[in-house]
C-alpha angles and dihedrals in degrees: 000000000000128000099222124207099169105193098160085057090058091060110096119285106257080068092080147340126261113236142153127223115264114234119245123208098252127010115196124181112239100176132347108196089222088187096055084043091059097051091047084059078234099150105195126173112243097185080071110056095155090063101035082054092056090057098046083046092053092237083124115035111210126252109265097020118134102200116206140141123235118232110219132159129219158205103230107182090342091303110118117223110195088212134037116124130148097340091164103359125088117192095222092190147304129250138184107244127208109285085053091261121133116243129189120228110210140190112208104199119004102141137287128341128199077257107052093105098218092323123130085239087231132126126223119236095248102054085048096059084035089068096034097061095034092039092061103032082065100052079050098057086049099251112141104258141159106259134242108239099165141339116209130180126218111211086231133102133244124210114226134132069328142339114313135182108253116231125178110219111208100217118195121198146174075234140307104242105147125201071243091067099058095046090048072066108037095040092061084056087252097154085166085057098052081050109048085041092049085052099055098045086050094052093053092031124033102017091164097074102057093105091044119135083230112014094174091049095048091038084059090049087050093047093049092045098052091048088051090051089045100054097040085060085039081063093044103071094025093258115162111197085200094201114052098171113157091236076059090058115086119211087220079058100245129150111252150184102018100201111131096002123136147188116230116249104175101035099243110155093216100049119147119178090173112110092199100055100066101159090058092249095143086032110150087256097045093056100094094044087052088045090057089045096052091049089051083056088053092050098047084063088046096051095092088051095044096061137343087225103077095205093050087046093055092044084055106060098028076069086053089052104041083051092054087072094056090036089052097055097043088047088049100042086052086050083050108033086065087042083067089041097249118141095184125064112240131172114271091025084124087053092050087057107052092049090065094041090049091052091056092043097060085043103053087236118190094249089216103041088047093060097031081054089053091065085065096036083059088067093046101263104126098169100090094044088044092052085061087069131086089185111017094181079115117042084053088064090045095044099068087052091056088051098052088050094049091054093057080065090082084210133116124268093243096047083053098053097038092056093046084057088066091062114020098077114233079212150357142201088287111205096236096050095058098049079053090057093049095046094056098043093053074067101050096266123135107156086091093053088045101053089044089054089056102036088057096055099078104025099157089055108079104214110180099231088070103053093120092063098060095054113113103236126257128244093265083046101055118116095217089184142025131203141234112241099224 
């Protein structure tokens, strides 16, 4: 079924534990993702669901894998904990998909790990279907993301706050090399260990700078400029990670570890769904400055490789870090700047945007309708946009502005519009939707979970089947937290 080529297996062995999945009573396949499967080059036999299930359980361990479990550290809340790792997670393997990338295969919660801290090492239904539709829907709305390869239920029951059908969620990554990672090293004082583990992640990363003067000093630019570039699109289409934790970072640049993560639905700056971060510290506007904070955590375990001269090591990467401020705005005004449909960079583009931003803002505006309104406002057709405001005394005065600007563009009202589709989402993984989808499914119905799946594949085409999904909730409707899945 897989081709395995298990590098990570091949580090030395305080870099993870060896351990096998532990077999569950009574595997049943939810959902196989049979695309990402081809261009993983993953054949599986689909006349034959019960045994495919016993593999994506991990009842039946494929033929090549190398199970272990990574042992990584980690910044939670801004309180560092010296060991964390693959409490409920097993990387089964790693292949090389069809376009000659790695890939990791992963199994999210089959069963304990040297690392699970007292914990049973399972995953709950809902958390798995959680990842899966807004694991996907990101790689949709072409955000780097860890991808969705199978869900598969147990038959059997997780404790929790109460009983819980267990579920077992098949992750599949570029890797899964965490900011944690580099500080489980760096925290036990193994310099040798931040160095092995920088080359290696140099060497399936970031192969260009192997012949660099400073490699650990550019892989941390590379590392801080993807992040940048990741959290301006995250913003872009309202997305809150919701646990930013800096064992939640990858060093490829991929989103990860969708527990209590959101997407906006009224557009409020300081939004937080997460139960568990009550003091706003992942907030949707905080996200840059936590990015830059993580990557400062990175850099601190960096610091020995960088220069031998500490002083001239710290200088270094501060430089890196005074520059992800700058990166990140440039990346978030180019995410912005297409939102509004403008192709050239002008002065006062920044100021354009937050008035926009601030009108919808006082208004409560649905933060993807109100985009997704502005495709059709750019061909002179206001009534949508306006029907996002409950007062629209301000986006009046903004809208003449936009059009001026527009109008610098040189370039016809339907290319325009058409443009602004591509990246203005018709919908998103709407909060509500998926706790439909949950809830259903916690009653053996998966018919929600698997139109959601396909409505979110492709989220910028409006096809008419799928309308309700593209309705903004109503009060009653709302999801006012998320949770985290552990």
């Amino acid at each position: 079924m897989f081709q395995f080529d298990n590098s990570y297996a091949r580090l030395p062995d305080r870099f993870f534990a060896s351990v096998y999945p532990e077999p569950v009573e009574g595997p049943k396949l939810l959902r196989f993702n049979q695309k990402l499967a081809a261009e993983l080059g993953v054949e599986a036999d689909l006349s034959d669901p019960d045994r495919l299930a016993a593999v994506l359980s991990g009842n039946v361990v494929p033929q090549g894998a190398s199970p272990l479990a990574m042992a990584y550290a980690g910044h939670q809340f801004g309180n560092f904990v010296p060991q964390l790792g693959d409490g409920r997670a097993i990387l089964i393997g790693e292949v090389m998909d069809r376009a000659g990338q790695r890939r990791d295969i992963q199994w999210k919660g089959a069963g304990p790990t040297p690392f699970s801290r007292r914990g049973d090492g399972r995953a709950a239904l809902g958390p798995v279907i959680r990842e899966y539709v807004v694991s996907e829907a990101m790689h949709a709305l072409g955000i780097p993301a860890t991808r969705a390869l199978a869900a598969v239920s147990t038959g059997e029951l997780v404790q929790r706050e109460q009983e819980q059908q267990g579920a077992v969620f098949v992750r599949v990554a570029a890797s899964h090399v965490r900011v944690g990672t580099f500080q489980f090293f760096a925290a036990r004082g193994d310099t040798e260990g931040v160095r092995t583990l920088a080359n290696y992640v140099i060497e399936r990363h970031y192969p260009d700078l192997m012949g660099a003067q400073n490699p650990y000093l550019v892989l941390l630019q590379a590392v801080a400029d993807r992040q940048a570039e990741l959290i301006a699109r995250w913003l872009g289409v309202g997305f809150i990670h919701g646990v930013m934790n800096t064992d939640n970072m990858t060093i490829s640049g991929e989103t990860i570890d969708f527990g209590p993560c959101a997407f906006l639905d009224e557009y409020n700056p300081m939004k937080v769904f997460s139960s568990i971060d009550r003091q706003g510290r992942y907030a949707y506007r905080n996200q840059p400055g936590i990015g830059q904070w993580n990557i400062a955590r990175l850099a601190e375990a960096l610091v020995p490789l960088i220069d031998a001269d500490e002083e001239k090591a710290v200088e270094a990467a501060n430089a890196v870090l005074k520059a992800f401020g700058d990166t990140f705005q440039a990346h978030w005004i180019e995410v912005f700047r297409a939102k509004l449909g403008l192709v050239t960079a002008r002065d006062g583009d920044g100021d354009l945007v937050q008035g926009l931003l601030s009108a919808m803002e006082e208004n409560e505006a649905d933060f993807t309708r109100t985009f997704r309104a502005l495709c059709n406002a750019a061909e002179g057709h206001d009534d949508d946009l306006l029907a996002c405001f409950a007062d629209t005394a301000k986006l009046r005065e903004w809208l003449p502005k936009w059009n001026e600007r527009l109008a610098e563009e040189g370039r016809g009202p339907a290319d325009v519009a058409t443009e602004m589709r591509g990246v203005n989402p018709w919908l998103i993984a709407r909060n509500h939707r998926i706790e439909e989808a949950i809830a259903a499914a916690n009653y053996g119905d998966f018919s929600f979970f698997e139109k959601l799946v396909e409505a979110l594949e492709k989220p910028f085409e409006e096809r008419p089947e799928f309308a309700d999904y593209a309705i903004a909730p109503t009060a009653e409707q709302k999801v006012a937290r998320t949770f985290c899945g552990t």
